[in-house]
PAVO-361481 format. One line per 3 residues: number of its first residue (from 1); their letters; for each residue z, x, y of C-alpha. Coordinates in steps of 0.02 Angstrom, whole numbers, plus 50000, padded with zeros to 5 digits. Last residue first. Layout:
REM residues N
NUM) a) Z,X,Y  ...
***
This chain:
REM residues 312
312) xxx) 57918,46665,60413  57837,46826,60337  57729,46720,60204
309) xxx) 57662,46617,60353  57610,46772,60452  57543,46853,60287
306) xxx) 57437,46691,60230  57375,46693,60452  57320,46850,60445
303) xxx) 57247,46844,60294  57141,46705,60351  57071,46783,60484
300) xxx) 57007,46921,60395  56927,46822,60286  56859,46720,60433
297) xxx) 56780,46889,60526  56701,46922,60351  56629,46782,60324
294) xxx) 56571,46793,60499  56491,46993,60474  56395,46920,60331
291) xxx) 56326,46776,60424  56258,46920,60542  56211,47036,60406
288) xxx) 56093,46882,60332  56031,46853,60499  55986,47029,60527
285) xxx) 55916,47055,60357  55821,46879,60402  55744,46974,60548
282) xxx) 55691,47139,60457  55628,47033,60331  55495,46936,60460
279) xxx) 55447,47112,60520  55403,47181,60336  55282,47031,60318
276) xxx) 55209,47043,60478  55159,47197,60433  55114,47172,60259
273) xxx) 55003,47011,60328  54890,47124,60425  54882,47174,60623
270) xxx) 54678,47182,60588  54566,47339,60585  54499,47485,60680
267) xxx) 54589,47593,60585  54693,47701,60710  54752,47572,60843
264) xxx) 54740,47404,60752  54799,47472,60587  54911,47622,60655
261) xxx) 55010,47434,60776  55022,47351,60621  55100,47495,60541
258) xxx) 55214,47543,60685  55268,47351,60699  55314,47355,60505
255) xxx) 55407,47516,60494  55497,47446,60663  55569,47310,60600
252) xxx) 55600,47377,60449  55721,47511,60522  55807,47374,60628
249) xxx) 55832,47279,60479  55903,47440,60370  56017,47469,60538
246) xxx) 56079,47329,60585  56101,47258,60392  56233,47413,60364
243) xxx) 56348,47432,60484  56309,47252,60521  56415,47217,60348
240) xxx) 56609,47294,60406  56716,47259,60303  56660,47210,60129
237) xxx) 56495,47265,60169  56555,47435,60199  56674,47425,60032
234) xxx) 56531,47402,59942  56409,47517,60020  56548,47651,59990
231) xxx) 56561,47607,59812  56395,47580,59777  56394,47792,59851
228) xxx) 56560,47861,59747  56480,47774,59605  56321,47860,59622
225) xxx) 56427,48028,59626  56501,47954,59471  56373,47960,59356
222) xxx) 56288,48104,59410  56424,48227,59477  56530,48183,59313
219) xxx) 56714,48178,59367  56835,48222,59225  56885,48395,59274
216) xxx) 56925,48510,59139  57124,48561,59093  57134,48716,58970
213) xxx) 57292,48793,59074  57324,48690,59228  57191,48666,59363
210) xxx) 57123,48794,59497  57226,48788,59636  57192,48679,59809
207) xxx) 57205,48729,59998  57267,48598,60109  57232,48539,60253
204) xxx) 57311,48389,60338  57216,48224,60368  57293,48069,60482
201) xxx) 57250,47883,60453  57279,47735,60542  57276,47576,60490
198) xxx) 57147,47444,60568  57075,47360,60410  56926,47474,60423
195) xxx) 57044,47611,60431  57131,47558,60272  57000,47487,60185
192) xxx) 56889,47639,60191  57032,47771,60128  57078,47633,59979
189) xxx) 56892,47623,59935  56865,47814,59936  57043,47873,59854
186) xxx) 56992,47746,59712  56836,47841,59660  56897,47915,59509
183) xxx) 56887,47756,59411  56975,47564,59399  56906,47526,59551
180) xxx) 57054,47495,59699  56997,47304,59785  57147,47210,59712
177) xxx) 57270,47375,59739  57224,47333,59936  57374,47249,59989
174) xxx) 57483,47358,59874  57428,47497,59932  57477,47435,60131
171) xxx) 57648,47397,60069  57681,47556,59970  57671,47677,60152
168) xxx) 57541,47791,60104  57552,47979,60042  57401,48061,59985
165) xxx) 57342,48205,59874  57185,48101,59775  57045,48187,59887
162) xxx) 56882,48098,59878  56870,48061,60071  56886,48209,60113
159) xxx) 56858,48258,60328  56832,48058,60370  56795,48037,60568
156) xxx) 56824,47877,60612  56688,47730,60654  56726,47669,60467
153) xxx) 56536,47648,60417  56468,47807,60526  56626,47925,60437
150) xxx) 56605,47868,60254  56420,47922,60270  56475,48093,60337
147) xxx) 56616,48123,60208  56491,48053,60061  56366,48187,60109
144) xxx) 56482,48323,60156  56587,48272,59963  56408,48283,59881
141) xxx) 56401,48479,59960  56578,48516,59920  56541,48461,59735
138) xxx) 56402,48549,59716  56495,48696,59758  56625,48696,59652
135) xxx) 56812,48689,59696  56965,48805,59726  57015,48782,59891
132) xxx) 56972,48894,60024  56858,48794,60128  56993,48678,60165
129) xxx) 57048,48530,60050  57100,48367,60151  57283,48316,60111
126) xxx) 57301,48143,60157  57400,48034,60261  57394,47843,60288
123) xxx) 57487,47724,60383  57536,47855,60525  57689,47930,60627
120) xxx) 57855,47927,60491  57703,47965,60363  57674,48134,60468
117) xxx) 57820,48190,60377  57800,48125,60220  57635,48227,60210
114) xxx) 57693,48382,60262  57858,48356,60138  57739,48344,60009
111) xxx) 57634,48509,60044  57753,48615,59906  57665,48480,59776
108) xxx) 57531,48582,59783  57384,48489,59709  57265,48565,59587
105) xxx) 57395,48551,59451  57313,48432,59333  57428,48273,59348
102) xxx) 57331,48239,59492  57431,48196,59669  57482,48028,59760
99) xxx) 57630,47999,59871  57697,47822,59894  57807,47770,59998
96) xxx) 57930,47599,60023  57995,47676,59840  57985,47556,59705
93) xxx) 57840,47599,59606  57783,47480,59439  57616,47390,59532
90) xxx) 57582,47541,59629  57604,47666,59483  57492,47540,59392
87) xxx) 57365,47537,59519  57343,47745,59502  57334,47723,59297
84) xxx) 57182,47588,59340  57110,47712,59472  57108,47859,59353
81) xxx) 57030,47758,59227  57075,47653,59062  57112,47767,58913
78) xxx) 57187,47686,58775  57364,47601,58795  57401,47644,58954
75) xxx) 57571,47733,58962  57726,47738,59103  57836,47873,59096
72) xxx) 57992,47907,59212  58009,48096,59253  58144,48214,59187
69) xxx) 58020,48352,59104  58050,48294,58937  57975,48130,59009
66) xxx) 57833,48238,59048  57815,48318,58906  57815,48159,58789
63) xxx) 57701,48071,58885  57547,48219,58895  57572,48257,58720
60) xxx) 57405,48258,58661  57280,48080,58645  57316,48027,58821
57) xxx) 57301,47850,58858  57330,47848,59024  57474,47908,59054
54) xxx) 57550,47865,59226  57691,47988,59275  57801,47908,59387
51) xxx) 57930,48018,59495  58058,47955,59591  58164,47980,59747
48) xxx) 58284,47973,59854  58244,48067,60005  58348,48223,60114
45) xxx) 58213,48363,60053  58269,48506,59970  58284,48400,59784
42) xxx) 58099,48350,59825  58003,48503,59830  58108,48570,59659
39) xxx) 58062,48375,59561  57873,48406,59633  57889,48583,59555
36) xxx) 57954,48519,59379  57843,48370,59371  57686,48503,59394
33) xxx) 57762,48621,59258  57778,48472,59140  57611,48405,59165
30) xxx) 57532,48576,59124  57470,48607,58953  57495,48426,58888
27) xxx) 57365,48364,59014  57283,48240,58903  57261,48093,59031
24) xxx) 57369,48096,59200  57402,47997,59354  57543,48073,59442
21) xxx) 57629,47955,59563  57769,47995,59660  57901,47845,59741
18) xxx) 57964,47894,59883  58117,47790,59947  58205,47742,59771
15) xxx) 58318,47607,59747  58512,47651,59754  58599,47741,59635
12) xxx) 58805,47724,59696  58841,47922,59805  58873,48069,59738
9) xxx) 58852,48154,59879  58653,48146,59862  58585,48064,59731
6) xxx) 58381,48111,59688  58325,47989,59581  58232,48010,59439
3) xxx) 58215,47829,59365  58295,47818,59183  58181,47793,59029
***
């Protein structure tokens, strides 16, 4: 299976400059139309390309179509995750960027050139969906929640931080592919490590489709909207842990001063062990975020220094 690569004047092949990755898993109905517009996008722009579809472990004929369809096929053996079939574009890409988008047809691959543009400018940029995109409620609701949570830990403001329409510059993925989950929630963890990690980031709107044909989303608002939170936790103590001790110790600080102080006030009785329980946490959840925030500092520091060493 040949890369796609767009060769202008004839020219020798040469390696790739955008590399597309479509995760998929059993869209036979539509993968071929969606290759077939992000192949129509990309012969107008001046870019060699690619396009990688990344089946994972479709039981239809997801592969067949889209190699049929001119793109270069890569397959999981059994069904993995959307993040594993997203870190296996990374790991097999050659282009210096990589744009993102579902296999589904939600994303309009006529946005692309958007995206590479403001790549020239930024680290990261991804298409945030607008009011008017085709999507439930529940889910824009749960997106609010995890778009204003997102926003405190990273000090940035996040407008989607689920979306899976991005284009990033391949060395940056690659730096974080060891932290990407193996499930939907990899466009939260690699959005979180790149600003915390001082990238930047730039959102454009975009207004989504309804998917392909008989294609159903795979994202389960229980299960995986408590992913989408440990996830967020995780990646905030990863990078940044005093945005989370400060304020759970400071908040237990003060739950156990304003209890003693309703005991001794209100009741008539003692300040109480519970109280001074609850304040002595609060101060080793401090100390504990502090220590945190150090290990931290020193990780940092020492990727620094591997990736000043590896460049000389």
């Amino acid at each position: 299976m040949s890369v796609l690569v767009k060769l202008p004047n004839n020219e020798p092949e040469e390696l790739p400059e955008v590399s597309i990755l479509i995760p998929a898993n059993n869209e036979a109905g539509g993968i071929a139309e969606v290759v077939g517009r992000v192949r129509q996008v990309m012969d107008n722009l001046d870019y060699l390309y690619e396009i990688l579809v990344i089946d994972d472990g479709s039981t239809d004929d997801t592969a067949q179509n889209a190699h049929d369809a001119g793109a270069r096929v890569i397959q999981h053996p059994y069904n993995i995750g959307n993040g594993a079939a997203i870190k296996t574009g990374i790991r097999n890409a050659h282009g210096k960027w990589l744009v993102t988008l579902d296999g589904d047809g939600q994303h309009p691959p006529e946005e692309i050139p958007h995206l590479l543009e403001k790549l020239q400018i930024f680290d990261m940029v991804v298409g945030a969906r607008t009011q008017e995109s085709a999507t439930c409620m529940h889910r824009n609701l749960a997106n609010r929640i995890y778009n204003w949570f997102a926003s405190y830990v990273c000090g940035h403001k996040i407008e989607d931080l689920t979306s899976g329409f991005r284009a990033v510059k391949a060395h940056i993925a690659q730096e974080f592919i060891s932290l990407l989950p193996n499930t939907f929630s990899y466009p939260t963890t690699i959005t979180m490590a790149t600003l915390r990690s001082g990238y930047s980031l730039k959102y454009i709107p975009i207004t989504t489709c309804k998917r392909n044909g008989d294609s159903k989303s795979k994202i389960k608002l229980l299960r995986d909207g408590s992913r989408f939170f440990l996830i967020i936790f995780k990646v905030a103590t990863l990078f940044s842990p005093m945005k989370i001790f400060l304020p759970v110790s400071f908040s237990t600080f003060l739950l156990g001063l304003g209890y003693g102080l309703f005991k001794v006030f209100f009741l008539d009785g003692r300040y109480g062990p519970t109280s001074a329980m609850l304040m002595t946490t609060s101060i080793l959840m401090f100390l504990v975020g502090l220590v945190s925030e150090q290990i931290t500092q020193l990780r940092f520091d020492r990727s620094e220094f591997s990736k000043v060493v590896k460049n000389n």
